[in-house]
C-alpha positions as CSV (number, residue, x, y, z in Angstrom):
1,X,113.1,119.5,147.6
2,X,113.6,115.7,147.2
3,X,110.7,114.4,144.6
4,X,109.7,110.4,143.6
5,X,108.2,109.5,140.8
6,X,106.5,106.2,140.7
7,X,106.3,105.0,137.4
8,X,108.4,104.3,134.7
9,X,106.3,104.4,131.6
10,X,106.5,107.7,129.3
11,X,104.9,109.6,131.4
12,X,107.4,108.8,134.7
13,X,110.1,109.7,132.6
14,X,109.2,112.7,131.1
15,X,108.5,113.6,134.7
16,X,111.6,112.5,135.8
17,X,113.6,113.9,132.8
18,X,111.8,117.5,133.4
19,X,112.5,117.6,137.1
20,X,116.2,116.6,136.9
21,X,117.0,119.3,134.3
22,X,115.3,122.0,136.8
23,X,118.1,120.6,139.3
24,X,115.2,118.8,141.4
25,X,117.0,115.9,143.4
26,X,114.3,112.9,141.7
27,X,113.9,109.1,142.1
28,X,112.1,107.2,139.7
29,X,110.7,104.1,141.3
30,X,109.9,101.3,138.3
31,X,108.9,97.5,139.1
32,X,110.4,96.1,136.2
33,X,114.1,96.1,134.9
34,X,113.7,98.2,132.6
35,X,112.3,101.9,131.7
36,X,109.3,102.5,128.8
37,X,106.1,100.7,130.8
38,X,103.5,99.5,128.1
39,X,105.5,100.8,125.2
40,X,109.1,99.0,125.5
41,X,111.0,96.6,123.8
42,X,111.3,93.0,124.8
43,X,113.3,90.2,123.9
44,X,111.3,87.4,122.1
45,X,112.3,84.2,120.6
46,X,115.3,85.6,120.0
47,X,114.0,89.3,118.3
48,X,113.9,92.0,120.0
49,X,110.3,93.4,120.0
50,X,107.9,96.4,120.8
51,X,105.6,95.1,123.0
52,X,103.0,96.7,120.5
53,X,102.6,99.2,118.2
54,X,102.4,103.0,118.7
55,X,101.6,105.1,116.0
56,X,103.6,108.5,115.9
57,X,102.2,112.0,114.8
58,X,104.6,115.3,113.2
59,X,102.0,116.6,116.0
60,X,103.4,114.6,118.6
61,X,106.0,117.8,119.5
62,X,106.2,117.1,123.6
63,X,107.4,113.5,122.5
64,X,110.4,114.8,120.0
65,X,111.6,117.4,122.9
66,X,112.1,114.8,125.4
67,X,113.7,112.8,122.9
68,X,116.3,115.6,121.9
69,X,116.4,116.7,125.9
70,X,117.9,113.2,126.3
71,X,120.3,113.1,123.2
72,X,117.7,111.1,121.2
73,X,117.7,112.5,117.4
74,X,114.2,112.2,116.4
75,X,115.4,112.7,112.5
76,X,117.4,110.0,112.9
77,X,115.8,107.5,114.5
78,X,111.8,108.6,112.9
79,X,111.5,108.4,109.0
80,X,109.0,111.2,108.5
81,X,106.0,110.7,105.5
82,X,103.0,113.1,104.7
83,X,100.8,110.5,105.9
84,X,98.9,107.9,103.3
85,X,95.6,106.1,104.0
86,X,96.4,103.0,102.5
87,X,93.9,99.8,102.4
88,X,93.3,96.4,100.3
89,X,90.3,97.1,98.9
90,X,92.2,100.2,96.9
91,X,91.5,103.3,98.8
92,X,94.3,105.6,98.7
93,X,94.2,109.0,100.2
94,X,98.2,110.8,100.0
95,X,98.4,114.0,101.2
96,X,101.0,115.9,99.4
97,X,104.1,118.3,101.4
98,X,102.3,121.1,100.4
99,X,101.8,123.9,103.4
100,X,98.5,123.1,105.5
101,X,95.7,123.0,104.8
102,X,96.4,122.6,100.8
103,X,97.9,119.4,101.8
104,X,94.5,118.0,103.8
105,X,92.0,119.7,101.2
106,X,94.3,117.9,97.9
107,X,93.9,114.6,99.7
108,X,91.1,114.3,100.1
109,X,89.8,115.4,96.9
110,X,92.4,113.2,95.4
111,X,90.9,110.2,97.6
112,X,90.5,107.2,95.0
113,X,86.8,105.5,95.2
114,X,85.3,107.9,96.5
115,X,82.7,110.2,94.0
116,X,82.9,113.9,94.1
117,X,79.8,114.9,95.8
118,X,80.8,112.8,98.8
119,X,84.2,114.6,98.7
120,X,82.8,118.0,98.9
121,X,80.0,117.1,101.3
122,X,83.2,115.8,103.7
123,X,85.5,119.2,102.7
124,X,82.8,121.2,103.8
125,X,81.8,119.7,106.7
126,X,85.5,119.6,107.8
127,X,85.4,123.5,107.5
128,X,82.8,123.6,109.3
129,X,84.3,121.6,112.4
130,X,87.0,124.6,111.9
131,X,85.1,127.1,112.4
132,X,83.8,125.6,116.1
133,X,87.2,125.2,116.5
134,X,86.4,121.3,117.1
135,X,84.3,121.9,120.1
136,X,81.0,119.8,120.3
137,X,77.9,121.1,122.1
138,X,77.4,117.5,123.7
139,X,79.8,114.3,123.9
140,X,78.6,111.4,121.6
141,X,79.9,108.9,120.3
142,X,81.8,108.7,117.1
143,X,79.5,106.8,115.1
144,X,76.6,109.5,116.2
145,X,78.8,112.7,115.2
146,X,79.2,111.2,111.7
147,X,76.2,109.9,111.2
148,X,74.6,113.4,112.3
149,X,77.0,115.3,109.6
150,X,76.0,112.6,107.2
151,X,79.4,111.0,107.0
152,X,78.0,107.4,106.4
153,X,79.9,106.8,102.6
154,X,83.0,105.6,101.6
155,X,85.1,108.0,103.3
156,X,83.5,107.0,106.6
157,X,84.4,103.5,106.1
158,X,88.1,103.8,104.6
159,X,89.3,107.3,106.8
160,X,86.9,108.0,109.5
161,X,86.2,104.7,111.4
162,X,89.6,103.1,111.1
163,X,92.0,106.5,112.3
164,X,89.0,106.6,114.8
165,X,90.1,103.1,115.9
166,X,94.0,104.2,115.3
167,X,94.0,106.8,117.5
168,X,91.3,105.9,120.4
169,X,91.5,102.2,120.4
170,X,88.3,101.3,120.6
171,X,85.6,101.4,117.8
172,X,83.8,104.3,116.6
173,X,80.5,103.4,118.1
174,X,82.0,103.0,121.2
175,X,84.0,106.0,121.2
176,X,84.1,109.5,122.4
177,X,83.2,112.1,119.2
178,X,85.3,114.8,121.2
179,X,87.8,113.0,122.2
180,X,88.0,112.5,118.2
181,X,87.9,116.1,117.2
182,X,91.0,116.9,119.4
183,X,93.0,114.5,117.6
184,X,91.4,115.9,114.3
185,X,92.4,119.1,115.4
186,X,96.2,118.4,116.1
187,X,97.0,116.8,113.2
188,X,94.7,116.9,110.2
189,X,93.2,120.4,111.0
190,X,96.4,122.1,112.3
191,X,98.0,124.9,110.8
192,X,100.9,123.0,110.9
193,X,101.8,120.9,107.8
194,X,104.5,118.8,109.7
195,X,101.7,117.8,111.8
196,X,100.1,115.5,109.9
197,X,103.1,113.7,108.6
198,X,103.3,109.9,110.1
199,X,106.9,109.5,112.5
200,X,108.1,106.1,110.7
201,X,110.5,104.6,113.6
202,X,113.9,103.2,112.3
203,X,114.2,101.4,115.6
204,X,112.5,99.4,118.3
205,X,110.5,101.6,121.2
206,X,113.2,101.3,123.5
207,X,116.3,103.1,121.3
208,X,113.4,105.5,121.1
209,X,113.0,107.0,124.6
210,X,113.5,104.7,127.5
211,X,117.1,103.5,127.2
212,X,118.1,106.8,125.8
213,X,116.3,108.1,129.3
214,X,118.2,105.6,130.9
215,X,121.7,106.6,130.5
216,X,120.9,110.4,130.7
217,X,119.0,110.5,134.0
218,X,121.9,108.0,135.3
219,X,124.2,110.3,133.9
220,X,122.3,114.0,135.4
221,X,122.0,112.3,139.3
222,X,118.5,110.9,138.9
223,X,118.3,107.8,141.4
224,X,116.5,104.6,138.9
225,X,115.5,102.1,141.4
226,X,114.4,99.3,139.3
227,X,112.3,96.0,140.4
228,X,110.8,98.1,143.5
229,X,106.8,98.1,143.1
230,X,105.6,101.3,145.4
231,X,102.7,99.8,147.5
232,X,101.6,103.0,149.6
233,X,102.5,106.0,149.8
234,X,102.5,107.2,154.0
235,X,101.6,111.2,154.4
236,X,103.4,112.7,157.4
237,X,103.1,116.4,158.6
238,X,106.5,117.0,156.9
239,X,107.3,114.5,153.9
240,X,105.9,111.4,152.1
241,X,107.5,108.2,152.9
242,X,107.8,106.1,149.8
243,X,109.7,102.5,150.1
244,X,111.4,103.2,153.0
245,X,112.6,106.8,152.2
246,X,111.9,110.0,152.7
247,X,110.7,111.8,150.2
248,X,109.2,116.1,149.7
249,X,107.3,115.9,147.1
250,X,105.6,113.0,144.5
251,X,104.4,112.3,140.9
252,X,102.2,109.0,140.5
253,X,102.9,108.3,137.3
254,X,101.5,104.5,136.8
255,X,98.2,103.3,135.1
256,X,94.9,104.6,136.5
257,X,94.0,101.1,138.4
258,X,97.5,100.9,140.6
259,X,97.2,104.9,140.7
260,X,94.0,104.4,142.5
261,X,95.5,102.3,145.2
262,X,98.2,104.2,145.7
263,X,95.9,107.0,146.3
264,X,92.4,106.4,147.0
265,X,91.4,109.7,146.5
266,X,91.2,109.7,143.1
267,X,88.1,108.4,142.6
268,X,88.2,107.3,138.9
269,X,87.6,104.0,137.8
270,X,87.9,103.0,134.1
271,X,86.4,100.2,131.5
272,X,89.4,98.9,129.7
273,X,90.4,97.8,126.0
274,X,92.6,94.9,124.5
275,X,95.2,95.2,122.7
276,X,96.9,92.6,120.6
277,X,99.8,93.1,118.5
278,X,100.6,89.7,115.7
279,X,103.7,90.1,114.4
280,X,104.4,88.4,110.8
281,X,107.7,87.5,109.6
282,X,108.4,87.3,105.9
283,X,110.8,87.2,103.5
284,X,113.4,90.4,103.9
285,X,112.2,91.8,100.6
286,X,108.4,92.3,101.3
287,X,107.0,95.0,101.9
288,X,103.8,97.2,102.1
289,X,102.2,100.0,99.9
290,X,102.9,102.7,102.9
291,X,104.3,101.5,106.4
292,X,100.7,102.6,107.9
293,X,98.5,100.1,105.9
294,X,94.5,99.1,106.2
295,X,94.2,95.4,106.3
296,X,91.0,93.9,104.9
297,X,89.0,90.8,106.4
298,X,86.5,90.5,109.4
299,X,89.1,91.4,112.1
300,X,91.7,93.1,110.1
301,X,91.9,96.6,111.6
302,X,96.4,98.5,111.0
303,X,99.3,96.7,109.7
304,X,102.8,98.6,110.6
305,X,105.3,97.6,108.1
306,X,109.0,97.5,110.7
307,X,111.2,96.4,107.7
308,X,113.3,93.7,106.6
309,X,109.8,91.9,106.3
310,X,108.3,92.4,109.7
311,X,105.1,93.1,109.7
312,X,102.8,94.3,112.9
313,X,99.4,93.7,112.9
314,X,97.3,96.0,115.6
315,X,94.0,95.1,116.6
316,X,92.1,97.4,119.2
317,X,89.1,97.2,120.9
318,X,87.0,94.4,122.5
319,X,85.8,92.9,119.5
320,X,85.5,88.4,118.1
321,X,89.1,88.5,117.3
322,X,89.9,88.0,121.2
323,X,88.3,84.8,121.2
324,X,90.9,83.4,118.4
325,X,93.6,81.4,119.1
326,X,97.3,82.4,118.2
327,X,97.3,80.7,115.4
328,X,94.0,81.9,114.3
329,X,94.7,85.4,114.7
330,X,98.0,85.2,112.6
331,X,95.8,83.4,109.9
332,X,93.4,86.0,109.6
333,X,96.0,88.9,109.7
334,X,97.9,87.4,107.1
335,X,94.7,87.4,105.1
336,X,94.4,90.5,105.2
337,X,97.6,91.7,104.0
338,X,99.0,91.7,99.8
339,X,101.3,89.1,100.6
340,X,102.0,85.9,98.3
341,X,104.0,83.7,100.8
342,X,103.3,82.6,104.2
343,X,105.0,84.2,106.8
344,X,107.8,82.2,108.3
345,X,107.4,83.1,112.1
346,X,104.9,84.6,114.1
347,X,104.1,86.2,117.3
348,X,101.0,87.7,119.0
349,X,101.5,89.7,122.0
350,X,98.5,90.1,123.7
351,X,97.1,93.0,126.5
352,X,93.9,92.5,128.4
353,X,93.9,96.3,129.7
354,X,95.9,98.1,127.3
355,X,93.8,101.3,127.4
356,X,91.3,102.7,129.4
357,X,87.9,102.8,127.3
358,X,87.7,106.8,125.8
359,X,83.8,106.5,125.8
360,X,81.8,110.0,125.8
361,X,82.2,111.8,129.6
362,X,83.9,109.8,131.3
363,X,85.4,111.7,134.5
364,X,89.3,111.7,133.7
365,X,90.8,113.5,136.6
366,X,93.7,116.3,136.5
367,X,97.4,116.0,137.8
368,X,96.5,117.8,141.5
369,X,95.2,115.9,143.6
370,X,94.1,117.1,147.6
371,X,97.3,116.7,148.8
372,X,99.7,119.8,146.9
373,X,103.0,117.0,147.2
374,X,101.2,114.3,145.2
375,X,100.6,115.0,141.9
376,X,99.4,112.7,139.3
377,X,100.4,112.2,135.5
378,X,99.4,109.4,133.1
379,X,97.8,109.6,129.5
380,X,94.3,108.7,131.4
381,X,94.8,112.9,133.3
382,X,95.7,114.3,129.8
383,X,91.9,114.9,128.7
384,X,91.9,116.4,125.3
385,X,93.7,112.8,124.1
386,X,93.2,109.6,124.4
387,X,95.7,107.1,126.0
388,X,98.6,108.3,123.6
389,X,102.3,108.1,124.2
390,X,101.7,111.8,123.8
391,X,98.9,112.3,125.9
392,X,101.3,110.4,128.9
393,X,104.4,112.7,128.0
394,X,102.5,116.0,128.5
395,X,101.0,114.7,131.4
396,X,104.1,114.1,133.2
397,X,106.4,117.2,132.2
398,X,103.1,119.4,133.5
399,X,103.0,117.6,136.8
400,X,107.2,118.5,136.7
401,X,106.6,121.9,136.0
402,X,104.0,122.4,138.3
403,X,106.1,120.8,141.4
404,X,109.4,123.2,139.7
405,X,107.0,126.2,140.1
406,X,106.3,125.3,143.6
407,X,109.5,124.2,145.5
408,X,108.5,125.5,148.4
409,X,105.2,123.0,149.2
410,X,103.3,123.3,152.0
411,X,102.1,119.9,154.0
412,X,98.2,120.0,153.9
């Protein structure tokens, strides 16, 4: 078995990381020069820079065993925090290391501004979302889930909507209510204290997986062909032909819209979300409350404090922030942040189609497709999460393990 994998995002490389420990002869086919896709470092007026920010979960477990499988120390290179819920206006929810779910249930009792009856209301309808083990009877939208439990207070408006926004990049009344729950149920309602703590990274994306990835597939026989863009992929009765080689089997691990051209079967087609990422330079001694902070202001939305007075300033979502300028949008992020001095460089990094849209039902297809050599993988096939670094590594060791399983594949 000789396998490609077209894509070299998270997902291609956990795919192509997977299949090269299982001894599967792999080529990982990337069009840039470099691994990591959408979540990478670049090199920016000097800095070098994540092309935007990715917030990390203790429940994010596939992501820390790639990252060990390729000599990668997650405790290292992650600072891990019970995670805070930070904002300007004074909200502060910590959760304590206590054992789960003493750590959720303190927190949120110890949530400042917020009165007791609305805390209990919340603790009990949380339990209740337990006990249906986070399934809903019908897919809604955020907004209509809360508002039905009637989560409209302050909790609603300091937790709910923004790690709705966090986690699913698009706005709550936009967004898909189950969709929601699973990420509920993974971190804040798992069993698992370390789930819930926040992965602070010590370094930039790349030092994270891709370059890490780099050297070890180089080093285990992978073949990287870099700056080759796959444009088809040709079916004969007895292997795939891929860029001019043969090929037996293949994982098409890029975003849904080049996916879908590479194989038109799939028959998805996605809205898609912005992304921008405004990065804030200030002095080397400023810092923020918690790294993970709540900015205030009309377009403020999550602040990531990188150290050394870097600041990254996430906004997600369509929303009036895209029609700012540069400048603007590094005014109004500043706002929105407990600073006293004026940052003394700044950046914005801008994505037009960052994310596909998680809006209630939408058809999110699997990793097989009609053909048993083509597989698919991708945060978009991953459909208890959202588009998540996490989502995108699952998705790519399954389609591995399912081609590993299955060595012997059959031509259609």
């Amino acid at each position: 078995m000789k396998v490609a994998v077209i894509g070299g995002g998270w997902a291609g490389i956990a795919a192509a990381v997977e299949l090269t420990a299982a001894g599967i002869p792999t080529t990982l086919f990337e069009a840039g020069r470099a691994l990591g896709g959408r979540a990478r470092s670049t090199m920016i007026d000097g800095r070098t820079l994540d092309n935007g920010q990715h917030i990390l979960l203790g429940a994010y477990r596939e992501i820390l065993t790639v990252m060990r499988q390729v000599g990668a120390d997650p405790d290292q290179l992650l600072e891990r925090r019970p995670l805070q819920i930070v904002d300007a206006t004074g909200f502060r929810m910590a959760l304590p290391a206590w054992p789960a779910p003493l750590n959720v249930a303190w927190g949120l009792l110890g949530a400042s501004g917020v009165g007791w009856p609305e805390k209990l209301r919340t603790a009990w309808w949380m339990q209740g979302v337990k006990v249906r083990r986070f399934k809903l009877n019908t897919d809604t939208t955020v907004d209509e889930w809360l508002d039905a439990a009637g989560q409209q207070g302050e909790l609603r408006r300091h937790l709910w909507d923004p790690l709705c926004l966090a986690a699913l990049n698009i706005p709550a009344e936009r967004a898909s209510a189950q969709v929601f729950a699973n990420v509920l149920r993974d971190s804040l309602g798992s069993a698992r204290r370390e789930d819930t703590d926040l992965l602070v990274p010590r370094v930039d994306l790349g030092r994270l997986l891709p370059e890490p990835a780099t050297r070890w597939l180089t080093a285990h026989g992978a073949m990287l062909r870099f700056g080759v863009r796959v444009d088809q992929i040709v079916t004969n009765t007895d292997h795939l032909e891929i860029a001019g080689e043969q090929f037996t089997a293949a994982i098409i691990a890029t975003a849904p819209q080049h996916a879908a051209k590479l194989w038109p079967g799939m028959q998805a087609s996605y809205d898609y979300e912005p992304i921008a990422t405004v990065y804030l330079q200030f002095g080397p001694d400023f810092r923020l409350p918690f790294p993970l902070f709540k900015q205030s202001g009309t377009h403020g939305q999550w602040a990531v404090d990188r150290g050394n007075g870097l600041i990254g300033c996430v906004l997600s979502g369509s929303g009036d922030w895209e029609a700012l300028a540069d400048d603007e949008l590094a005014a109004a992020m500043q706002g929105g942040l407990p600073a006293t001095e004026a940052p003394r460089w700044h950046k914005v990094i801008r994505e037009k189609r960052a994310t596909f849209s998680c809006r209630p039902g939408i058809a999110r297809p699997g990793c097989v497709t009609s053909d048993p050599r083509i597989l698919l993988a991708g945060d978009y096939t991953w459909a208890d999460y959202p588009a998540t670094l996490e989502g995108a590594v699952r998705s790519g060791r399954r389609a591995a393990h399912l081609l590993a399983q299955n060595r012997h594949i059959p031509a259609p």
